[in-house]
Structures are given as structure tokens and as C-alpha cells.
LOTOR-633945 format. One line per 3 residues: number of its first residue (from 1); their letters; for each residue z, x, y of C-alpha. Coordinates in steps of 0.05 Angstrom, whole numbers. Each point is the difference from the previous one (the first is absolute). Example, Ala and Ser with C-alpha at 12.3 -4.5 7.8 and 13.67 -1.06 7.14 Angstrom:
// LOTOR-633945
1) as) 156,246,-90 | -13,27,69
This chain:
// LOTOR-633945
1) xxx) -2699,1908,2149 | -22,7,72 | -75,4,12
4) xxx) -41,-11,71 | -54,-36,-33 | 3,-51,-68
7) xxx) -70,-27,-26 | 12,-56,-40 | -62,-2,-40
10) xxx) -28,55,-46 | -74,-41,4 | -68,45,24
13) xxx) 27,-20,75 | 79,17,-8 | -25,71,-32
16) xxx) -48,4,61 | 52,-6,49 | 46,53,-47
19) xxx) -58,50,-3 | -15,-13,81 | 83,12,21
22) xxx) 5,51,-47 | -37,40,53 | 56,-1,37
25) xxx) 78,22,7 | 20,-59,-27 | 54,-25,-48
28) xxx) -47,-50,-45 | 15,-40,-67 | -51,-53,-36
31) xxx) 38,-53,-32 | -38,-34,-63 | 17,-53,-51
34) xxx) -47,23,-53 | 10,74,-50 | -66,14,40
37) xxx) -36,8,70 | -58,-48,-3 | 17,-52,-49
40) xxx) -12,-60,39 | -65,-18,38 | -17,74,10
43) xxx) -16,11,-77 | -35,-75,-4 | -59,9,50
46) xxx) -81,8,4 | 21,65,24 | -52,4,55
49) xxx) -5,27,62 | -34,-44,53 | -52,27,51
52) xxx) 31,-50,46 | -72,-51,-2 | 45,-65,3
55) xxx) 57,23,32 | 17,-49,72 | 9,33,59
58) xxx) 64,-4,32 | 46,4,-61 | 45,47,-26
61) xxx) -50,-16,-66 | -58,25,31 | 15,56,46
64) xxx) 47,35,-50 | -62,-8,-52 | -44,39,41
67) xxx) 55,48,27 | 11,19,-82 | -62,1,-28
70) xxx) -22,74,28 | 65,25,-22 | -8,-7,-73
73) xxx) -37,66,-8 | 44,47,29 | 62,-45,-38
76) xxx) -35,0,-66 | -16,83,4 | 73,13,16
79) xxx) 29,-39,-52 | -46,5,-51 | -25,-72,-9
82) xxx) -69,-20,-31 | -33,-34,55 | -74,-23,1
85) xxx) -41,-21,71 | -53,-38,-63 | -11,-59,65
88) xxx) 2,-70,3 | -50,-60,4 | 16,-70,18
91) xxx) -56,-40,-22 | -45,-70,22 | -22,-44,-48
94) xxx) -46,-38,62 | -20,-6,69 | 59,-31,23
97) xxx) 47,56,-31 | -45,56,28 | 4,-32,74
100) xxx) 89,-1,-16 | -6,67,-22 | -48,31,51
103) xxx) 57,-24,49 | 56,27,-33 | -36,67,3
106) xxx) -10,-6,70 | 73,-14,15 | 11,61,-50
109) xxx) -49,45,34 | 33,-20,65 | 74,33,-27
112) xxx) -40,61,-20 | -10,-16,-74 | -57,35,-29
115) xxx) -48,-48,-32 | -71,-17,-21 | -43,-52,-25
118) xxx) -35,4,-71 | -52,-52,-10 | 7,-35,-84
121) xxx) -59,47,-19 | 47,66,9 | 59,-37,-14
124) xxx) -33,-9,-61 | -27,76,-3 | 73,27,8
127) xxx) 31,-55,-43 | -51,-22,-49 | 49,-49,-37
130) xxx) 21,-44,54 | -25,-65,11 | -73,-3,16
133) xxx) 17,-64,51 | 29,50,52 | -39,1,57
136) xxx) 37,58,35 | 67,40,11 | 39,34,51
139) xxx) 22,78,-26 | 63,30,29 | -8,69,-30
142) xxx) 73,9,21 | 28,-42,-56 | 32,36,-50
145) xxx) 40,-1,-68 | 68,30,-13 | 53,-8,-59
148) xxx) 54,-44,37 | 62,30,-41 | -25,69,5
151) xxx) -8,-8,73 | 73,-36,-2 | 33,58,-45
154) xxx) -36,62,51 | 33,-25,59 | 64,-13,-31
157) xxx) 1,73,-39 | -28,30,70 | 68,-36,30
160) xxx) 42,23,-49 | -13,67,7 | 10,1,73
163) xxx) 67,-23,-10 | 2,-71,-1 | 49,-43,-55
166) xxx) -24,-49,-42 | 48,-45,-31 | -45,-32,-57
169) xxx) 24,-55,-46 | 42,-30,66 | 0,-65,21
172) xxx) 17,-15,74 | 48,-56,0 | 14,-3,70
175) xxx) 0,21,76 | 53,4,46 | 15,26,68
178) xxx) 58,52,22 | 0,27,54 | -64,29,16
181) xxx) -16,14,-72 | -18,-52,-50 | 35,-7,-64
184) xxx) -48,-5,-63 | 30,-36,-61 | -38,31,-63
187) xxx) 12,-5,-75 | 17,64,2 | 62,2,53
190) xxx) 3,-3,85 | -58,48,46 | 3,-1,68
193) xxx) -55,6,51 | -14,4,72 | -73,-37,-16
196) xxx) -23,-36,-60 | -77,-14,-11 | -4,-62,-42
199) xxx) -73,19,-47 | 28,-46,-58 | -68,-35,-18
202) xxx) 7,-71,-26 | 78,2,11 | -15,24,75
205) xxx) 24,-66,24 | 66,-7,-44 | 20,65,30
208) xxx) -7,-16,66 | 40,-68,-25 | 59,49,-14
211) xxx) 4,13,76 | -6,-76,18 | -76,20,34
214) xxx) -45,-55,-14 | -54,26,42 | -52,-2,-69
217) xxx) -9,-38,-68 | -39,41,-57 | -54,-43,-41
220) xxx) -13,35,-62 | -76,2,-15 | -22,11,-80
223) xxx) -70,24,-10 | -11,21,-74 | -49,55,-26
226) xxx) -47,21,-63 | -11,70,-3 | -51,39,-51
229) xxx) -3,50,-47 | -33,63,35 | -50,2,-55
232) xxx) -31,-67,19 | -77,7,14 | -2,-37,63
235) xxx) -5,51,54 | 21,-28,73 | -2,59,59
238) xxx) 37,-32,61 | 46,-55,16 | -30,-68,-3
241) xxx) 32,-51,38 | -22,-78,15 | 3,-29,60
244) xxx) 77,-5,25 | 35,-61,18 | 63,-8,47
247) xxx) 49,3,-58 | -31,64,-42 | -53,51,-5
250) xxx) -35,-40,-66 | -2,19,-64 | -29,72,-5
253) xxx) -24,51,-56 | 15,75,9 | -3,70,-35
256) xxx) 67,32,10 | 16,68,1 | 24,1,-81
259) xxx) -76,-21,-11 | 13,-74,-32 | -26,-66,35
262) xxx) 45,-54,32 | -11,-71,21 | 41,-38,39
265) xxx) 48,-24,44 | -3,-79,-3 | 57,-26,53
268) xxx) 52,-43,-21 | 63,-14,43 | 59,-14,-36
271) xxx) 72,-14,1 | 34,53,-36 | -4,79,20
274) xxx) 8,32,-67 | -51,-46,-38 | -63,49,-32
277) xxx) -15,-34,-50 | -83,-12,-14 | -28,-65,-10
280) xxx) -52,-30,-40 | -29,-27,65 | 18,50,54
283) xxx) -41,49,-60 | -66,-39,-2 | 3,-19,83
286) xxx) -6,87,2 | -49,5,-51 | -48,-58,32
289) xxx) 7,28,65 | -15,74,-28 | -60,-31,-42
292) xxx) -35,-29,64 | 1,73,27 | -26,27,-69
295) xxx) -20,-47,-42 | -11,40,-65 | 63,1,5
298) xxx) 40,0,-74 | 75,-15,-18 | -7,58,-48
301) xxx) 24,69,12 | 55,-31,36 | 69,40,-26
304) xxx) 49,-34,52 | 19,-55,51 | 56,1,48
307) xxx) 25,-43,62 | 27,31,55 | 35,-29,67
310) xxx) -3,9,74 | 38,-12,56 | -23,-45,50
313) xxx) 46,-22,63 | -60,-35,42 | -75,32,21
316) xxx) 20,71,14 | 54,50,-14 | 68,-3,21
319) xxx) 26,60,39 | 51,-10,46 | 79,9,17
322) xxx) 60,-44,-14 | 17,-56,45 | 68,-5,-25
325) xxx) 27,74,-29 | -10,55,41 | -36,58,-37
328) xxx) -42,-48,-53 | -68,12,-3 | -56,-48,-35
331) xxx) -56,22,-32 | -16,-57,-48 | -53,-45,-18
334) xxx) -55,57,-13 | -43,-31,-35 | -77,33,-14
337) xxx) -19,51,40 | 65,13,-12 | -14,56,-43
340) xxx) -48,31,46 | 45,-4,66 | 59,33,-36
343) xxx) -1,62,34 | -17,-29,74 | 63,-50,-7
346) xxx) 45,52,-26 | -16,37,68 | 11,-68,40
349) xxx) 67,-5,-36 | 14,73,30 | -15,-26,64
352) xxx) 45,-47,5 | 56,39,-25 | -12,48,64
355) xxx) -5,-56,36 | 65,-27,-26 | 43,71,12
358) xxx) -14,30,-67 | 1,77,29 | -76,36,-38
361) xxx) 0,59,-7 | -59,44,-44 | 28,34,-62
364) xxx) -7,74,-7 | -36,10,-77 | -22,-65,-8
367) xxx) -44,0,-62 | -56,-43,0 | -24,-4,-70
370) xxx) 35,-8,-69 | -3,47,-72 | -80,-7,-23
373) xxx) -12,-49,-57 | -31,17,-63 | -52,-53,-18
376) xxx) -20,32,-71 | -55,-45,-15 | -32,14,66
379) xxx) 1,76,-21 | -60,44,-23 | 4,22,-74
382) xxx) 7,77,35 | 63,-27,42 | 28,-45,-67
385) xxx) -1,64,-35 | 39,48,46 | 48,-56,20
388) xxx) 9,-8,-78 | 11,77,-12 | 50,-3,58
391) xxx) 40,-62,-27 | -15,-32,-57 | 28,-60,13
394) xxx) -64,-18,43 | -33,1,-75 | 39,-57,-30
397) xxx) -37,-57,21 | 53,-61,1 | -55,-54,24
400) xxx) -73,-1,-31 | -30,-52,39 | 16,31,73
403) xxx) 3,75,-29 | 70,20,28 | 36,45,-23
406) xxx) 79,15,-30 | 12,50,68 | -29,-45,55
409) xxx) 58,-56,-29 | 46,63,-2 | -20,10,73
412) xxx) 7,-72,17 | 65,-7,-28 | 31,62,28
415) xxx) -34,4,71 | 22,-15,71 | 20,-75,-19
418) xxx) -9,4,-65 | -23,-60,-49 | 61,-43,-25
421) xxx) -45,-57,-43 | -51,-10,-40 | -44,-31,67
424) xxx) 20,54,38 | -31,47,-47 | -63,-45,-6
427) xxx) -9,4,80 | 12,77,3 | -51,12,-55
430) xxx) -43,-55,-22 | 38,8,-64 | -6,-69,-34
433) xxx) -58,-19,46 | -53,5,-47 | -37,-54,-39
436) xxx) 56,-3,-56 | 45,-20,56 | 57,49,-26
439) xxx) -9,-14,-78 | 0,67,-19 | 39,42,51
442) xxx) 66,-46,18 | 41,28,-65 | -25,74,24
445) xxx) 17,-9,74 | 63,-35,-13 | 24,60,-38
448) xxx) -18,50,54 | 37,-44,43 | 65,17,-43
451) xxx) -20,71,-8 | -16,31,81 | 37,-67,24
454) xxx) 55,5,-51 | 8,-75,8 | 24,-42,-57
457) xxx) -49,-31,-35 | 37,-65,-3 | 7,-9,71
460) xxx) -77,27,13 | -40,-64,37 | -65,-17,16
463) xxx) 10,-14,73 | 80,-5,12 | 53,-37,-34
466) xxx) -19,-64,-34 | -73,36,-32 | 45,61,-51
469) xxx) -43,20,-52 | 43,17,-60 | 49,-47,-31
472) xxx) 38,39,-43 | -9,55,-42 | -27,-16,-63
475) xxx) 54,17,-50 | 46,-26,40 | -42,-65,3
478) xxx) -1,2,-85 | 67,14,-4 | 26,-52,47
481) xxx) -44,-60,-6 | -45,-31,44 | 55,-36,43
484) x) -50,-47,42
């Protein structure tokens, strides 16, 4: 197939850049390895979105920070995307700190961040569980929290419906140039394109590798998480951050939008890309650093732990052309804000295509939203009952602990990039999500997989091949023998 633009990368930046050229009259595809948009990094994050306090002036890092940050409203109406403005606090534990941090705020202030100093006694008035040895904060009311797979799923649906291809469960094996179009190898067969924009994450740089550039080396960087049941009687109202150091932001505890508690990232550079496993270690270096922000802080009420990995290829994002193949564009190591400055690099991506030829021009009936999503639990009894007595399916509640219901799976299942796994149905609904961690509603989701996905149940995964669900069936199990 013959496209004008390939994304390699279905991440929260590659669905950016589809939403932002879907705008336009332009033949797009997003190329993915995984069943699912946002299965890597995206899906694995504190899901925040950053005032822009710490950001540097002068880097793609901080500029695109503060250019994203306002948009996030407007984004989050359109698409329908929980999104909270709750604020964030960095906190100093002494004199010293407070002098750091007064700094930073004036080199904030200076870039137009909004912020303001709290002194420890309303620190303590707004946050009455934090630690009674800070002496002050800064407050960026700017700082917000989002769902980082919903936010990765909108864009993508948004760019589906305005025409653009995604080839999920593809692997990019290669780049090539002819002519003035580049050849992509995929596991799925040959595309052709006059630019490709290489958004592959962690396997940015093996990409590029494909193409003999070696203008970049990805680092992965692990930093593992605790999150907490929702009914856990610790209440925290804003973002609470330590002091930052050159290498990360600390060790922070946050709401998020779904109403549990999270602690974490630690930082841990390693070796191998596709590593998430937890550690005994990496664990309690989050939970100490957590506990010095709060510390009443308890190991109960926690329901999960998970590791997630960034990208890092040096201080500051990676956005630029080629050197070697004409047409290749790099938008790689996007490490945190990363998040945040989605939608401001997906526009500098569309700058450089006009700047490279690529001919722009506006669509006619370009939609700017995607179909509403029923959230059932966040319903009023009145609007439970009339969405019941129009479909009953709403009524047949498949997951107790996160209240969601047999017709928002249908809906996930069958809508604009419908759910193909177990995960993906997790993601779309919080199905699973709940403090029994999928005990009671895997066996009932994996069925409605088969029944609006008519998928076979044998071949059904968790996350993509390697992670199926269902053996065999069970009399054919009895009757054949366990052949281990």
C-alpha cells in the first residue's frame, strides 16, 4: 500500500501525530507491534500532566511542556477524557531546599508558569498528612491528572475516524529507500511512504538502525509503581512531588483520575527494553521515598505494583530529520513530560513535514471528537435506570469492584478500535482494575470477548500472543490427557 505519511509507533506521541495529520488531506497509516494502541510506555506511566515548574529553558523538553499544558482542556472536552487541574506541590524539607526551590520558581515564573509559595503551616492546612518537617512548597495550580491509555486510545479513535489506517499487531522490520518513497518492511507485507515518522518508544533507536542512522541510542529507564485500592482512608488532594534531581522528578504520591493513590517512580537504567518486572528493592526504594512525603504511610490497601519503562536518548527529546534517508523523521527519546508535550510535538512533527514538501491541506468534515463513553458507575441512580430500561445489558454488572457493566465491554469490544485482549478491555473500562485484581470478572469478560468479538476462546490473550488465557477446552482436556 501507498500512503504519504507512516507513524511507526502507536504510543500517546505516534497517536498524537495521527490525530494532528488527520486534520489534513493526507494519506496516513500507524504501524504497531502490539494487538493494541498504548501498550508500551503510554499504558505504564504516573499519568500526569506537568505545569512545566522544572522544565529547562531552551529544550524541546521544556518549551513543548508549556506549549501543551493549556491544551489539555479543550483536548480532553472533545474527546471525552477524564481530566483533573487537582495542582501540584513540590515540597522542602529545610532551608537549603526552600532557597533551590524558590529559584526554580523564579526561572519558572520567568517562562510564564503560574506559581506560588505556601509556607509548611498551609501546606499542612491543604495536606494535613504530609510530613510535618516541610517548611514550604511551590503550587503550580496548572498540574493536572489524566488516564494515560484513555488519553492514548481518544487520539487514536479521533484518527481513525478521520480516516487514518492502523495496522495493529505489525511489527516494522525494516526501512528502505526507493525512489522518493521509503519502503517499510512489516510483519504484515511491504507499505510504501513518501515520509515515515519514527514514534517507536524504546525500539526508536533500532528503527532508525534499519536505515543505517546512528544519529541516537535509546536507554531504557524502569521506574516501578504501588498503586491503592480507592477505598483506602488516606485522602491526598494534589500532586506531591520532592525535590527533583538531574536524572528524575523523585518519587511522588498522586490521586489519579480513577480515585486510587500511586507512589512512585524510583529510576533505574537498565540494559534490556522489554524488562517490567518489580523488584523487591526497586518496591521498598518507592515506598521509602513515598513515606518521607507521608509518613503514615501503610503497605496496606495496596492491590497492585507495576514497572514501567522510558525512553531516554540524552537530557531532552529527540526531534529531528534523518541524516542519512531522505524523508525519516525522529521523534524519540520522550521521556517525562513526555506525556504532557504530546500534542505540541505532534504539531512540530507537522511542521517539518511542510517544511520537507509534504503538500497540507485542511480537510473538509473533519470531526473533532469520538462516540461518548458510558462510564456506568459514574451515573446517577435516575440515569442507571433509564440507560437500563433502554438496554439491559448496562444492568449486568460483569465487574463488582469497579462497577462496570456487560454493555460498556460490549461497547469496548465493538467500537471504533475495538478491544482484542483481555488488557485492552481492562484499559477501556477499568474492568479488572479493582481491588480483586480481575478475580472475579476475567472468566465473564473473556466470554464476552467470544460473544461481540466472536474470537476463539483458545486463542483469547491477555496482552498478545505468548499471555492466551484458555488452554483447551475442558472435555477435550479429560478426554485427551494432560500432554505437558
Amino acid at each position: 500500500m501507498d500512503y504519504e505519511a507512516a507513524i511507526i509507533g502507536g504510543g500517546v506521541v505516534g497517536c498524537a501525530i495521527a490525530r494532528e495529520l488527520s486534520q489534513y488531506e493526507i494519506r496516513t497509516v500507524l504501524i504497531e507491534k502490539e494487538l493494541e494502541v498504548g501498550a508500551g510506555t503510554s499504558k505504564a506511566n504516573t499519568g500526569l500532566i506537568h505545569s512545566g515548574l522544572n522544565v529547562q529553558a531552551g529544550t524541546w523538553r521544556g518549551k513543548l511542556n508549556l506549549q501543551a499544558n493549556p491544551m489539555f482542556d479543550s483536548i480532553c472536552q472533545e474527546l471525552d477524557i477524564p481530566f483533573q487541574r487537582i495542582g501540584s506541590l513540590v515540597v522542602a524539607f529545610n532551608q537549603e531546599e526552600e532557597r533551590e526551590l524558590k529559584k526554580a520558581m523564579e526561572r519558572g515564573k520567568a517562562q510564564g508558569v503560574d506559581l506560588r509559595w505556601w509556607h509548611g503551616d498551609k501546606v499542612r492546612a491543604q495536606e494535613p498528612h504530609l510530613n510535618t518537617e516541610i517548611v514550604g512548597a511551590a503550587y503550580a495550580p496548572a498540574g493536572g491528572i489524566i488516564c494515560p491509555f484513555e488519553l492514548t486510545l481518544a487520539l487514536a479513535q479521533n484518527a481513525q475516524i478521520n480516516g487514518v489506517d492502523f495496522l495493529l499487531g505489525s511489527c516494522c522490520q525494516g526501512l528502505k529507500p526507493d525512489g522518493e518513497k521509503i519502503d517499510i518492511k512489516t510483519s504484515r507485507g511491504m507499505i510504501k511512504a513518501d515520509f515515515v515518522i519514527n514514534a517507536a518508544g524504546l525500539y526508536g533507536d533500532e528503527i532508525a538502525r534499519t536505515a543505517l542512522d546512528y544519529s541516537f541510542t535509546i536507554t531504557p529507564r524502569r521506574g516501578q509503581y504501588y498503586i491503592y485500592d480507592k477505598e483506602m482512608d488516606l485522602q491526598i488532594n494534589h500532586t506531591i512531588f520532592p525535590m527533583p534531581t538531574r536524572r528524575s522528578k523523585g518519587i511522588i504520591i498522586t490521586p489519579t483520575v480513577h480515585k486510587n493513590l500511586m507512589i512512585g517512580p524510583n529510576v533505574e537504567d537498565l540494559g534490556e527494553k522489554n524488562c517490567l518486572d518489580t523488584t523487591e528493592e526497586g518496591l521498598e526504594e518507592v515506598f521509602k521515598g513515598a513515606s518521607k512525603l507521608v509518613p503514615g504511610l501503610s503497605k496496606e490497601g495496596i492491590i497492585k505494583e507495576f514497572a514501567g519503562n522510558r525512553a531516554v536518548a540524552g537530557d531532552d527529546f529527540f526531534i529531528d530529520v534523518s541524516p542519512v534517508m531522505k524523508g525519516l523523521i525522529h521523534v524519540a527519546g520522550i521521556q517525562s513530560p513526555g506525556l504532557t508535550a504530546a500534542p505540541a510535538i505532534a504539531m512540530v512533527v507537522s511542521q517539518i513535514l511542510r517544511d520537507q514538501g509534504l503538500k497540507m491541506e485542511k480537510k473538509s468534515g473533519y470531526e473533532r471528537g469520538r462516540p461518548k463513553v458510558v462510564r456506568f458507575s459514574k451515573l446517577t441512580y435516575e440515569e442507571k435506570n433509564q440507560l437500563i430500561n433502554k438496554d439491559p445489558a448496562y444492568g449486568h454488572i460483569i465487574c463488582r469492584c469497579e462497577m462496570v457493566s456487560e454493555g460498556e465491554v460490549r461497547d469496548a469490544i465493538s467500537g471504533v478500535l475495538g478491544a482484542i485482549t483481555l488488557d485492552g478491555i481492562k484499559r477501556r473500562t477499568r474492568a479488572a482494575s479493582g481491588r480483586c485484581q480481575s478475580g472475579f470478572c476475567n472468566p465473564r469478560l473473556l466470554g464476552l470477548l467470544k460473544k461481540y468479538g466472536e474470537l476463539n476462546p483458545l486463542k483469547i490473550s491477555w496482552s498478545g500472543p505468548g499471555s492466551e488465557i484458555v488452554r483447551a477446552y475442558s472435555k477435550d482436556y479429560l478426554l485427551q490427557g494432560d500432554k505437558r
